[in-house]
C-alpha distance (Angstrom), angle and dihedral (degrees) to the residues before:
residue distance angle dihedral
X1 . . .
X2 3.74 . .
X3 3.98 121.9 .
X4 3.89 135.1 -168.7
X5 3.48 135.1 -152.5
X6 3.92 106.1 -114.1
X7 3.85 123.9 173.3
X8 4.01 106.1 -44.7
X9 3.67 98.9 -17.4
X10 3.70 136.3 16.2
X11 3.89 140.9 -94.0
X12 3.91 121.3 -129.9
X13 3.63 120.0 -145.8
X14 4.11 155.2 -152.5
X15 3.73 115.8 -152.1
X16 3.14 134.8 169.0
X17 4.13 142.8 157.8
X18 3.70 128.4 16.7
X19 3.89 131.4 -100.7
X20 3.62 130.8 44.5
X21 3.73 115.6 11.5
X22 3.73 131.7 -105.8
X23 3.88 114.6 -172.8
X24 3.78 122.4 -166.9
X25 3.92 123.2 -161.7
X26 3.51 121.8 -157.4
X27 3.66 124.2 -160.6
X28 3.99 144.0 -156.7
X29 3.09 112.0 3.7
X30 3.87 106.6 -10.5
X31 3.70 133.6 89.1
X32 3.83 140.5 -150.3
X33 4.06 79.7 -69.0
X34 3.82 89.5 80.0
X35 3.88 89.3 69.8
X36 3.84 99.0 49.5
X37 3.84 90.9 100.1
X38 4.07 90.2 48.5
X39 3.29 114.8 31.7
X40 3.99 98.2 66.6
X41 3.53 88.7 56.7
X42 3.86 107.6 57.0
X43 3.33 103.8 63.9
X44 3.23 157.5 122.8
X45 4.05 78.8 121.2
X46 3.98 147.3 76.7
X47 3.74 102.6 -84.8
X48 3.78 115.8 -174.0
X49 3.60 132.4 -179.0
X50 3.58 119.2 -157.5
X51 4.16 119.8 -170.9
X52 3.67 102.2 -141.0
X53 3.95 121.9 -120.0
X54 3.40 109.2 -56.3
X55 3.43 104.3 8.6
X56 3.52 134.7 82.0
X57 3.45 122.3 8.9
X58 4.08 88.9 -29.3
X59 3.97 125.6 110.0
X60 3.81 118.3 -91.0
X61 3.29 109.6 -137.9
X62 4.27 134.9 -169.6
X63 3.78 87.7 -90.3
X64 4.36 133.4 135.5
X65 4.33 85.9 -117.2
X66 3.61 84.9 -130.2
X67 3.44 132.2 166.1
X68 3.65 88.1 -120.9
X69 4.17 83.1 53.4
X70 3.23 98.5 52.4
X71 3.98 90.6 47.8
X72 4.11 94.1 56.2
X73 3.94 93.6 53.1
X74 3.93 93.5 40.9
X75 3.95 77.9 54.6
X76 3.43 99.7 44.9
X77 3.94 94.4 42.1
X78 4.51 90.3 55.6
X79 4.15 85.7 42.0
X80 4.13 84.2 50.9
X81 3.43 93.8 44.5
X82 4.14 97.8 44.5
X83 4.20 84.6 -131.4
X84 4.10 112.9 176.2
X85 3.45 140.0 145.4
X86 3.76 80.8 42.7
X87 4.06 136.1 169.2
X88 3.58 121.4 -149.9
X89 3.78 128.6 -147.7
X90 4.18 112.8 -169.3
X91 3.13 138.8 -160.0
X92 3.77 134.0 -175.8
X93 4.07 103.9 -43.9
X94 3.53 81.2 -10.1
X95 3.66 86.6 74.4
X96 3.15 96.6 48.9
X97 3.93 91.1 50.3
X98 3.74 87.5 55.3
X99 4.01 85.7 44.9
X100 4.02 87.8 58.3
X101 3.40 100.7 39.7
X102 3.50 97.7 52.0
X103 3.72 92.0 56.3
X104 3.37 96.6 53.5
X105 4.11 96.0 44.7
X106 4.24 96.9 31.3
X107 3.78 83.3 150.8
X108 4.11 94.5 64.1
X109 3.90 93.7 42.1
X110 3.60 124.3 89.5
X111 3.86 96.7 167.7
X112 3.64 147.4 -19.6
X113 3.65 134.1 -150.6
X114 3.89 124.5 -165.5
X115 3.91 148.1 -175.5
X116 3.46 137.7 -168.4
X117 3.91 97.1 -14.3
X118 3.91 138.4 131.1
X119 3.60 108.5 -73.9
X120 4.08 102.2 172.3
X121 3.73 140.7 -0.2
X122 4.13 108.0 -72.9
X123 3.67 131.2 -145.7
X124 4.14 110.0 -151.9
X125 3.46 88.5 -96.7
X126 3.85 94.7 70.3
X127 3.82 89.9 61.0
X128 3.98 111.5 108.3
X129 3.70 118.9 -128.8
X130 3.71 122.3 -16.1
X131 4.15 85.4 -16.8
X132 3.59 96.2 128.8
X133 4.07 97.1 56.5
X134 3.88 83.4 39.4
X135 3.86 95.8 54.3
X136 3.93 93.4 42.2
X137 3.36 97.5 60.3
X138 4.25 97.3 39.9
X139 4.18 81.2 55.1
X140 4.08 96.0 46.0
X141 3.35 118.2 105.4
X142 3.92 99.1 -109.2
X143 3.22 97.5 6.6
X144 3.69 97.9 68.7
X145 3.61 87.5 40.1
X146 4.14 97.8 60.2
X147 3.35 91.3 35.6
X148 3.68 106.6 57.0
X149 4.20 99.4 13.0
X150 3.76 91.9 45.5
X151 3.66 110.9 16.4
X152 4.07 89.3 42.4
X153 3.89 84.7 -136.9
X154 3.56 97.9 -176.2
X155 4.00 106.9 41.0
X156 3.40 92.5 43.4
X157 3.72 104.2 30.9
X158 3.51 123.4 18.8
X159 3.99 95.8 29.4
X160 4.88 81.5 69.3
X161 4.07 80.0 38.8
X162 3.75 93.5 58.9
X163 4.02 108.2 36.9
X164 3.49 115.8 70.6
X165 3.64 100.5 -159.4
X166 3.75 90.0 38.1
X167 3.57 132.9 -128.6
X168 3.96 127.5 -86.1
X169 3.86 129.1 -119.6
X170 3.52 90.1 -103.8
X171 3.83 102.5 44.5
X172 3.95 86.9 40.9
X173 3.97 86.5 55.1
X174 3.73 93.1 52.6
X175 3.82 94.3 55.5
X176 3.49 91.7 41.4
X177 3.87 95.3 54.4
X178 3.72 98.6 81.2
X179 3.69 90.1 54.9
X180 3.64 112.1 58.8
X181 3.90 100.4 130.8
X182 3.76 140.7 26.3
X183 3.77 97.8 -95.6
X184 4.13 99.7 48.9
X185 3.88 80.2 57.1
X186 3.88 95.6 65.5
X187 4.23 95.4 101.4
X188 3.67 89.6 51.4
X189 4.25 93.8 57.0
X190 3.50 83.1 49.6
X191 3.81 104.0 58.7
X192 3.85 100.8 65.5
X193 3.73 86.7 43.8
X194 3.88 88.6 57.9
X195 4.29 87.9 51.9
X196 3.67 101.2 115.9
X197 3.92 106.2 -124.1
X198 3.98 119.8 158.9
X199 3.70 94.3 -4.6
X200 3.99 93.7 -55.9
X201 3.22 133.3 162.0
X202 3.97 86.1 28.7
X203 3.64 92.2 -152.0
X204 3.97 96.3 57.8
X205 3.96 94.9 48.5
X206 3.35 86.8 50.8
X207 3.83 97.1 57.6
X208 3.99 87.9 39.5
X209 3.62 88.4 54.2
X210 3.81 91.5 48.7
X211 3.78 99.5 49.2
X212 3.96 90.4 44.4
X213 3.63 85.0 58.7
X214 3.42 90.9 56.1
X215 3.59 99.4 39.2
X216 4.04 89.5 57.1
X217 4.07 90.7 51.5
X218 4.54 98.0 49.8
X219 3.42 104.3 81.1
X220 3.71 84.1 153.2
X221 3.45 95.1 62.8
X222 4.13 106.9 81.6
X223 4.26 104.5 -134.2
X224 3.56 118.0 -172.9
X225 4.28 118.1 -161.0
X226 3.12 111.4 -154.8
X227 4.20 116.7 -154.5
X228 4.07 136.4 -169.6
X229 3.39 134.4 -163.1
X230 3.83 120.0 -114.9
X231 3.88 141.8 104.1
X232 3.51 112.3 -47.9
X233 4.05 88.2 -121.0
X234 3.95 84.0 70.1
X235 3.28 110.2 50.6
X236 3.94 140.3 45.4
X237 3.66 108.3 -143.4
X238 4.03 99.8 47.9
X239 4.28 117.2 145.6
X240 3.61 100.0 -55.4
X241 3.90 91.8 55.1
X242 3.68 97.6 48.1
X243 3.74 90.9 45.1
X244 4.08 80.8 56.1
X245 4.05 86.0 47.6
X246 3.64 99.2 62.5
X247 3.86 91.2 38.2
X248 3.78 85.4 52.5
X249 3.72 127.1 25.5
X250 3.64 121.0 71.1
X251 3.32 123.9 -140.6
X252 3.86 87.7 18.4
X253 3.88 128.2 162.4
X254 4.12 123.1 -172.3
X255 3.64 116.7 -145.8
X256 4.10 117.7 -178.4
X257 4.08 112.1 -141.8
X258 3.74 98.3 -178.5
X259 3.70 130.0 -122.3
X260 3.96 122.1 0.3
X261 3.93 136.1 129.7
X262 4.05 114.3 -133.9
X263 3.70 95.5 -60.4
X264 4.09 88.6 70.8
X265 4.08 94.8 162.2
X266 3.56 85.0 58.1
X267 3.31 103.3 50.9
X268 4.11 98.6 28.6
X269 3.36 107.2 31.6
X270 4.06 101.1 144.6
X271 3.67 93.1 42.1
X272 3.95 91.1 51.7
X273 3.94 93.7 40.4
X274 4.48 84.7 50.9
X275 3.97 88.7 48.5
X276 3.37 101.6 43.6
X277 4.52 93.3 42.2
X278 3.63 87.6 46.4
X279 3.99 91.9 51.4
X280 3.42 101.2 45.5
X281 4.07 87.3 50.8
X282 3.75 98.6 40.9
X283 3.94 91.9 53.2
X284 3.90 96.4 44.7
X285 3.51 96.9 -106.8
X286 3.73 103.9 149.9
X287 3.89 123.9 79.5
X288 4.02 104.6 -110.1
X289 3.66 84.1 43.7
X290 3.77 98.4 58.3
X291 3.55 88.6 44.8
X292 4.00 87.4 57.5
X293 3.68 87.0 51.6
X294 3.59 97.1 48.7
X295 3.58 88.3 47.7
X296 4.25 105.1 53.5
């Protein structure tokens, strides 16, 4: 697994393939590993991988875990690797990454794909299920800190709360690995305190805002949502989201992948790998097809 030295630290990474590049984001708490069952499949392409600071394989450095952090080394670590003319596949916050980026760098993005991620600024009311008493205690001071420093809430609990098919032994152990004591599990606290609820953290909605701005003016930018059937309690993007999708995003196709909790590339990973192929080749996404295109 390559790595490269980015800001203070460095950033691990998945590739594989040659050609255009495909990135895929992962969120809270995955890693590159959620894409092992997807990536090899939607080529022709360079697909790459990369876990984000402090999780995964990646360096963990004396940093906030921020959204904000997390946005400079994902910066740093395209700039590093020269990446353009690049689709995006999301998951989670690493939709929202992709989301971000992509409005910032709309001349190096010819698409982007994404699953179960954070679409808009919520109010607690948005939150399936018994989200709101979940996500007040992860962001109180204490609470958040025994639950997910000591407790290892979302390794141990929320990653068998989210699959639907479940996770082995072996794939539990490699998500687990980065986490073996309180302090490695700092970035993970600070993801559900980054969830924009009520117009908190100010700094987050404001980027959300931003990039849905953007994402409602790019009709020339091919975006694929990807959706999964489950109770609403499990999943982010259930009726009311999509509805707020096609109102929304420009540009925007909606492809069903059938049954799945949060986790979706666990628990669909043929059905996203299909969608997600046969998008990138119906719009014209690869090289030698553009050129076609240009050419007729």
């Amino acid at each position: 697994m390559p790595t490269i030295d980015i800001l203070t630290s460095f950033i691990s990474y998945e590739e594989l393939g040659e050609g255009d590049p495909i990135v895929f984001l992962h969120g809270n708490p995955t890693s590159s590993y959620l894409w092992r069952n997807i990536m090899p499949g939607i080529g022709p392409g360079r697909c790459l991988a990369p876990d984000l600071i402090g999780m995964g394989r990646s360096g963990k450095p004396d940093i906030g875990y921020h959204y904000g952090d997390h946005i400079a080394y994902l910066d740093a670590w395209f700039d590093a690797l020269d990446l353009d003319d690049v689709v995006l596949v999301g998951h989670d916050w690493g939709g929202a990454l992709a989301f971000d980026w992509a409005s910032r760098h709309a001349e190096r993005v010819r698409g982007i794909a994404f699953m179960e991620t954070i679409l808009r600024p919520m109010s607690w009311e948005d939150l399936p299920g018994g989200g709101k008493a979940r996500y007040e205690l992860l962001r109180g001071a204490g609470t958040g800190e025994a639950k997910v420093l000591d407790e290892n809430f979302f390794i141990e609990q929320a990653l068998r709360a989210t699959t639907l098919k479940g996770l082995s032994d072996a794939d539990w152990d490699v998500y687990r690995a980065p986490y073996p004591d309180r302090d490695s599990r700092r970035p993970l606290l600070e993801w559900p305190r980054a969830m924009p609820i009520n117009g908190e953290p100010a700094d987050v909605v404001a980027r959300i805002e931003s990039y849905d701005c953007w994402l409602s003016a790019s009709p020339e930018v091919p975006k694929l949502l990807l959706t999964f059937d489950g109770p609403s309690e499990t999943l982010l993007i259930g009726s009311e989201m999509i509805s707020w999708c096609r109102d929304n995003v420009a540009g925007l196709e909606i492809r069903g992948c059938g049954p799945a909790r949060h986790i979706a590339p666990e628990d669909q990973p043929e059905a996203i790998t299909a969608e997600i192929k046969s998008w990138i080749d119906r719009k014209g996404l690869r090289t030698a097809q553009r050129k076609v295109a240009s050419q007729a």
